[in-house]
DOFI-437958 format. One line per 5 residues: number of its first residue (from 1); their letters; for each residue y, z, x of C-alpha. Coordinates in steps of 0.5 Angstrom, whole numbers. Each point is the difference from the previous one (the first is absolute). Last residue first. Layout:
N
NUM) A) Y,Z,X; ...
This chain:
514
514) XXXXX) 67,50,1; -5,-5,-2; 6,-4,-4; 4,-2,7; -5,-3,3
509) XXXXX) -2,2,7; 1,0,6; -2,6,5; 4,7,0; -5,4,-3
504) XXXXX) -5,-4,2; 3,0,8; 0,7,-2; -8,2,-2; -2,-5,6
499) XXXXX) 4,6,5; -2,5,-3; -8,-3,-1; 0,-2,8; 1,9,1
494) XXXXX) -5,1,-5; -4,-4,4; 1,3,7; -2,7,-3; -7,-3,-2
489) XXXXX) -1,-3,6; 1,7,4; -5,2,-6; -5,-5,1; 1,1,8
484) XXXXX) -2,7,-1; -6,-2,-6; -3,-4,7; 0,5,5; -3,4,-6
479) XXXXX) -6,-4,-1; -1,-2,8; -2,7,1; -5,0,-5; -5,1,4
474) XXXXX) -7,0,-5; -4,4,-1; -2,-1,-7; 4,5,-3; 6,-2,5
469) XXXXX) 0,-7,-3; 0,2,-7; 6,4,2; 3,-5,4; -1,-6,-5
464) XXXXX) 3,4,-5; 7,1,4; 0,-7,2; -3,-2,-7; 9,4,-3
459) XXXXX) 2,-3,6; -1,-7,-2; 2,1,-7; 7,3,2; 0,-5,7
454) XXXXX) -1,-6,-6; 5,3,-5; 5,-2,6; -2,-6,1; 0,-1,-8
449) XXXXX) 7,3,1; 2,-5,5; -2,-6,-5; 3,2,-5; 7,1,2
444) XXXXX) -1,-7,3; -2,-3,-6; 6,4,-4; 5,-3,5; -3,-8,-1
439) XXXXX) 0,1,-7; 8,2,1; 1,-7,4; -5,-4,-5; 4,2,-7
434) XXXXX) 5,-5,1; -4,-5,3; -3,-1,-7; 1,3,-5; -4,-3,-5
429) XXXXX) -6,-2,4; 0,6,3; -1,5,-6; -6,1,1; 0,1,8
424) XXXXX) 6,5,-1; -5,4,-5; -5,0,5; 5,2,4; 3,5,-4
419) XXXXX) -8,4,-2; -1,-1,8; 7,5,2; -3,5,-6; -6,1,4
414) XXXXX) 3,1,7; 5,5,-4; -6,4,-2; -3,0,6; 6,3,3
409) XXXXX) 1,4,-5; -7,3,2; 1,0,7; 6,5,-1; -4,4,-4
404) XXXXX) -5,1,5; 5,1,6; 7,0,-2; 4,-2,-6; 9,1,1
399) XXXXX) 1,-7,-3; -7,-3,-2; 2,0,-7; 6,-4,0; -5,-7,3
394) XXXXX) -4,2,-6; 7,-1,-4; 2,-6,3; -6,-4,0; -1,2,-8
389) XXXXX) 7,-4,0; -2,-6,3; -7,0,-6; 6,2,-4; 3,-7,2
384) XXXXX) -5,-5,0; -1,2,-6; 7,-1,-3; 1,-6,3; -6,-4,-3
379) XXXXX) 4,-2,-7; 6,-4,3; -3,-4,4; -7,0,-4; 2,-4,-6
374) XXXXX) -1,5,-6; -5,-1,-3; -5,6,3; 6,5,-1; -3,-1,-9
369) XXXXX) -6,2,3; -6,-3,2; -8,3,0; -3,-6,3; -5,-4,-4
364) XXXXX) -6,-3,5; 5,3,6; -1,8,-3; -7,-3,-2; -2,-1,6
359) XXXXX) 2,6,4; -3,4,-6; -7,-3,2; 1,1,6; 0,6,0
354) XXXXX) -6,1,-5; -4,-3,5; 2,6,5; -2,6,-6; -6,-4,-2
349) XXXXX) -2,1,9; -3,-5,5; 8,0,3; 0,8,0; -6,1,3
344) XXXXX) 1,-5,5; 7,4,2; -5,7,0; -6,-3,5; 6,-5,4
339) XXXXX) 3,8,2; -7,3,0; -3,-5,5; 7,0,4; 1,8,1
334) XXXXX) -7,-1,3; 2,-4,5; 6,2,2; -4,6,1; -5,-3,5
329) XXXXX) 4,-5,3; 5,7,2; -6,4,3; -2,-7,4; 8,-1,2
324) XXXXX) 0,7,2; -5,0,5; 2,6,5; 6,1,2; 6,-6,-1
319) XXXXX) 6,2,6; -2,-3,6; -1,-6,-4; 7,-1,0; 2,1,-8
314) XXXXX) 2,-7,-3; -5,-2,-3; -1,6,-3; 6,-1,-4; -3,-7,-3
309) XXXXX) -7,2,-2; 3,6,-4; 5,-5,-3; -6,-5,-2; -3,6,-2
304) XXXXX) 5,3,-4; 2,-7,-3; -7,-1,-3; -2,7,-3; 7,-1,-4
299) XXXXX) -1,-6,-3; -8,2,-2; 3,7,-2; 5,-4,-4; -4,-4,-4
294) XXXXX) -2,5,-6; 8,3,0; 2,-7,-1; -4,-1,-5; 2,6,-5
289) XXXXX) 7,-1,2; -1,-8,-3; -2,4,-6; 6,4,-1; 4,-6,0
284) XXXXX) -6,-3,-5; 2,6,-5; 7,-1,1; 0,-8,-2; 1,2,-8
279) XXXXX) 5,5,1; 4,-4,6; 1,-6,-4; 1,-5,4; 7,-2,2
274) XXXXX) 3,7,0; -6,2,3; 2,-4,6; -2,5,6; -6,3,-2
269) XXXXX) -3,-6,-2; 2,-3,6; -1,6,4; -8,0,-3; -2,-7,2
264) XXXXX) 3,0,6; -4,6,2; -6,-3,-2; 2,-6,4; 1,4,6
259) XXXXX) -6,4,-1; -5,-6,0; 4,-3,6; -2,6,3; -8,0,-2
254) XXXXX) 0,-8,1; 3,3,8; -8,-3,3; -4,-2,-5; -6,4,-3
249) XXXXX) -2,-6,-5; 2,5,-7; 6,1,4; 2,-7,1; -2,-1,-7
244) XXXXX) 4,5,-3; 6,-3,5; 1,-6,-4; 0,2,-6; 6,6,3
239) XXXXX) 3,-6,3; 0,-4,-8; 3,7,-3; 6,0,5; 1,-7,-2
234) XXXXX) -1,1,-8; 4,6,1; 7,-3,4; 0,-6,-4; -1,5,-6
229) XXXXX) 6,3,2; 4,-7,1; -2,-2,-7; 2,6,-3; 7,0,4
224) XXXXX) 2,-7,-4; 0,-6,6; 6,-3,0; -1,-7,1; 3,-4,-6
219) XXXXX) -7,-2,-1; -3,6,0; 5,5,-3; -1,-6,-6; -8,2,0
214) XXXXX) 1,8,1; 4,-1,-7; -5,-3,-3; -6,4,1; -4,-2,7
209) XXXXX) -6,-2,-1; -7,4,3; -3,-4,6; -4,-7,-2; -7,2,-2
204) XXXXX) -6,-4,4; -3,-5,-5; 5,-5,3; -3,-1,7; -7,1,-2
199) XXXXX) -2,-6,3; 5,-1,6; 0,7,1; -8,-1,1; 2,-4,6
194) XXXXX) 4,4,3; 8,1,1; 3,-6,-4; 6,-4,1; -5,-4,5
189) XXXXX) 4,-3,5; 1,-8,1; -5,-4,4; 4,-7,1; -3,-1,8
184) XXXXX) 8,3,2; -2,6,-5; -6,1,4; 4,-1,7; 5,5,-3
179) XXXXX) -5,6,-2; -4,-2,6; 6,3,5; 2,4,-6; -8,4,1
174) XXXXX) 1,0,8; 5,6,-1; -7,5,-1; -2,-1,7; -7,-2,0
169) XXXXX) -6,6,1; -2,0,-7; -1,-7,-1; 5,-3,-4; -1,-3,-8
164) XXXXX) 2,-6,-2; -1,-1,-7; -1,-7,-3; 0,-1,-8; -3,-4,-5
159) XXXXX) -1,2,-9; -5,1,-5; 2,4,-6; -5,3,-6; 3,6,-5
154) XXXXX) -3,3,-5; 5,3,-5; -1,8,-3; -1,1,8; -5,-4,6
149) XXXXX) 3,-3,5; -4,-7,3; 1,-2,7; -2,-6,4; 2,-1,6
144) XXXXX) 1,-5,6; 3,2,6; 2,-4,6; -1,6,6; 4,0,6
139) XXXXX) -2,6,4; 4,3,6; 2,1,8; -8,-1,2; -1,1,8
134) XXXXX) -3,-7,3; 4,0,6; 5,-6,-2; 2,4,-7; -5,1,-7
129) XXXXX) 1,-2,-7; -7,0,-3; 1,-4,-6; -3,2,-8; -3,-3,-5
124) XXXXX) 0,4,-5; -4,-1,-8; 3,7,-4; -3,2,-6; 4,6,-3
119) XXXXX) -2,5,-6; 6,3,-4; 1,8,-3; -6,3,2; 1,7,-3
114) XXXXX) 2,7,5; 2,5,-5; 6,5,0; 1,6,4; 7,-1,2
109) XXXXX) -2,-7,3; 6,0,4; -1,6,3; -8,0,-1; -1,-7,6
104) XXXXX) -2,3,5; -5,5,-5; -3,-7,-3; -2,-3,6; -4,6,2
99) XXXXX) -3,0,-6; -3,-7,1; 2,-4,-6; -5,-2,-4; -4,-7,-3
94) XXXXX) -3,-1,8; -3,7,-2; -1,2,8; 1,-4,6; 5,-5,2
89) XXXXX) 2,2,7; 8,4,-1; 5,-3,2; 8,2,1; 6,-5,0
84) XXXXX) 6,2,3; 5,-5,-3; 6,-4,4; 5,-6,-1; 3,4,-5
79) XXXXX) 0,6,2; -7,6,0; -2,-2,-6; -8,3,-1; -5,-4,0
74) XXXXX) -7,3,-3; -6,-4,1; -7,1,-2; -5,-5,4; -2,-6,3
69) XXXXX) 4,0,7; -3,-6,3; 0,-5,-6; -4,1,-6; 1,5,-6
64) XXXXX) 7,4,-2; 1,6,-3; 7,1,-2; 6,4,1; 7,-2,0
59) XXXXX) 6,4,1; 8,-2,-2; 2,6,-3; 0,-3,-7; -8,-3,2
54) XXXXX) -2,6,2; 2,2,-8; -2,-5,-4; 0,3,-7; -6,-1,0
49) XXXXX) -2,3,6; -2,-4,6; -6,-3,3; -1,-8,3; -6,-3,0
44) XXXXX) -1,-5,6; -4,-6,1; 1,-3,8; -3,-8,1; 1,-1,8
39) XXXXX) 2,-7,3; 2,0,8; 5,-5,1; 0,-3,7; 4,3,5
34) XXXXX) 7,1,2; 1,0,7; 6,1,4; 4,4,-4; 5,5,4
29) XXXXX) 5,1,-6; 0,-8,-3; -2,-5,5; -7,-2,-4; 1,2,-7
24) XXXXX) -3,-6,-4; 1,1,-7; -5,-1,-5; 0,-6,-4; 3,-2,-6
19) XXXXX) -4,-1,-7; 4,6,-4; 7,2,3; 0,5,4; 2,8,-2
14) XXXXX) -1,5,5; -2,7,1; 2,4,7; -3,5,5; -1,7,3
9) XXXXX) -5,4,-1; -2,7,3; -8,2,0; -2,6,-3; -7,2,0
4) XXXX) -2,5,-6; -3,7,1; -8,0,-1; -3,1,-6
């Protein structure tokens, strides 16, 4: 089967009154013309697990017959007013999801099967909106739908709505010029995201409840250090979702976003073991290890060909023998075949699924302390702390190092200076601005490090690129003119690194952090 289109939506859902007519929007947001309703009849049948699982995440898939774009559709949430909704022709077993469809959507499925869940009839009459040239600036449908959701207890409903939704060229802004005329003409906003929320809506598990404690923590506004934490995981899990499918997709940076949370997910753990029990989440920290290994050759083939590219820009051209652009596309390429051949080994694997199954379960019934009750005030501050500490004696272990072993420990306090950031990022909402000047420092640290890490991975390709090339025929000169002025790079990051690593020593910072 071929690969899915994808096209972005941008557009909101109203209410109106039974019985009243569709507004006109002449004079709103460019519109000159608002034709004559169109009517289209579209049936469509909605897929997810039972336990409702895409729906949990805010993704809906059906397959839909009638109107122009008949077919499967996946819609992915991109923010509130925007979904990246990917189609595929209506071929095949109109009863079976198609598998390309149930690989996207594995990470929230976790393996479980795809059931119809709800099928919908919509009668649509929908309103070109175009500008004094004739150029479509949105779509205003008035809605008709008829829904029926199956279950222990069958459900009919019928019901009204208007959506606007933005041609892909219109300016995004334009949706609050047409969201005040709406609600000028009576429309109030749909408190439902989709049509088949507003079916099912109540069949949708609600998040875990809190305990008592937690509750009362709550409504005094002092958060306990449990719910702050799996805050912090159920954010970093949901990018990690998100980024799966990007990945799966081959979308730009999706394999860096994927790395990024899959880092999080494990310092985070790591870090607040005093507040999720470490003996039952170490088994998944040395899992998340796992994936990253299995991602970062795809990252790391990423930025050293972006960073190659950029260096040699930069030569005159006097000083570029040979075609070393062409040698260089050849074997980024074939680093980039086997780097997206290993990461997607790992994510189509049992070993990946079994991952994910473990996150959900430590935020489905999370391994909490006696720690995880106390209010987070007062609770957090030690983690934050050690993860400060840890800083400062990788940092120690630097002094009087050279060479390998010196570019070694500084990796090393590179690593530890992310680990107390995200910790920092974790406990934000709680300390507030009196954690950002010294987030801010660490940050800085890491940021130079992870430059000077660069010039040590790059110099490290430079010097295999010139043997590789030398046994090719190629002139391998501009290699080693380049591994030079990585190493002079090198020298100057170091130097930028003293100077961070002292304004982070002296910086503001709470008294407690040490």
């Amino acid at each position: 089967m071929a690969a899915p289109s994808s096209v972005t939506e941008r557009e909101r859902k109203y209410e109106i009154v039974a019985g009243s007519g569709v507004p006109s929007l002449i004079g709103v947001a460019g519109v000159e013309n608002q034709d004559d309703p169109v009517e289209q009849v579209l049936d469509a049948s909605y897929y997810d697990t039972e336990g409702f699982r895409l729906a949990r995440g805010g993704i809906t898939l059906r397959r839909r017959v009638g109107g122009s774009d008949a077919g499967w559709h996946l819609k992915l949430p991109v923010s509130a007013d925007e979904r990246q909704e990917l189609q595929l022709p209506p071929g095949g077993d109109p009863h079976k999801v198609p598998g390309r469809l149930r690989r996207l959507v594995r990470a929230y499925t976790l393996g479980e099967k795809l059931v119809p869940i709800a099928h919908l009839r919509t009668d649509r009459f929908a309103h070109r909106l175009a500008d004094a040239g004739g150029r479509t600036i949105a779509v205003l449908t008035d809605d008709h739908v008829t829904g029926e959701a199956g279950g222990a207890a069958a459900r009919l409903d019928e019901w009204r709505e208007l959506e606007l939704e933005l041609d892909p060229g219109t300016d995004p802004g334009r949706l609050d010029e047409f969201d005040r005329a709406l609600a000028e003409a009576g429309a109030s906003a749909s408190p439902w995201p989709s049509k088949l929320r507003r079916l099912i809506g109540d069949r949708v598990p609600a998040p875990p409840r809190r305990d008592r404690r937690d509750r009362r923590d709550r409504r005094n506004k002092k958060p306990s250090a449990g719910e702050v934490v799996l805050a912090s995981l159920r954010e970093h899990y949901g990018r990690l979702c998100r980024a799966d499918v990007g990945v799966r997709l081959d979308v730009d940076d999706s394999v860096h976003q994927m790395r990024v949370a899959t880092r999080k997910l494990r310092s985070t753990l790591r870090s607040f073991g005093s507040v999720l029990d470490e003996r039952e989440t170490a088994p998944i920290v040395a899992e998340l290890r796992w994936l990253g290994q299995q991602l970062s050759p795809a990252r790391d083939t990423e930025v050293s060909e972006e960073r190659l590219g950029e260096q040699l820009d930069a030569v005159p051209p006097e000083l570029v023998f040979g075609p070393l652009r062409q040698y260089l596309t050849r074997y980024f390429a074939r680093e980039a075949a086997e780097a997206r051949t290993r990461a997607m080994a790992a994510l189509t694997g049992k070993r990946y699924v079994a991952l994910l199954r473990a996150l959900d379960a430590v935020l489905e019934e999370p391994p909490l302390t006696a720690k995880a009750r106390k209010p987070a005030k007062a609770a957090l501050r030690k983690p934050l702390r050690k993860a400060a500490r840890k800083l400062n004696r990788a940092q120690a272990a630097t002094r009087g190092l050279e060479g390998g072993e010196l570019e070694h420990a500084l990796h090393d306090v590179r690593k530890k200076a992310k680990r107390a950031r995200y910790a920092a990022d974790t406990v934000k909402p709680v300390y507030g601005k009196k954690v950002r000047k010294w987030r801010k420092n660490v940050k800085a640290v890491q940021v130079t490090l992870g430059d000077y890490q660069d010039t040590v991975v790059g110099r490290e390709t430079l010097h295999h690129l010139t043997v590789a090339g030398h046994g090719e025929g190629q002139n391998t000169f501009t290699f080693g003119m380049l591994y030079a002025q990585d190493a002079g790079r090198a020298e100057r990051l170091r130097e930028r690194f003293t100077r961070e690593w002292r304004r982070l020593r002296k910086g503001t910072r709470p008294g407690w952090l040490g």
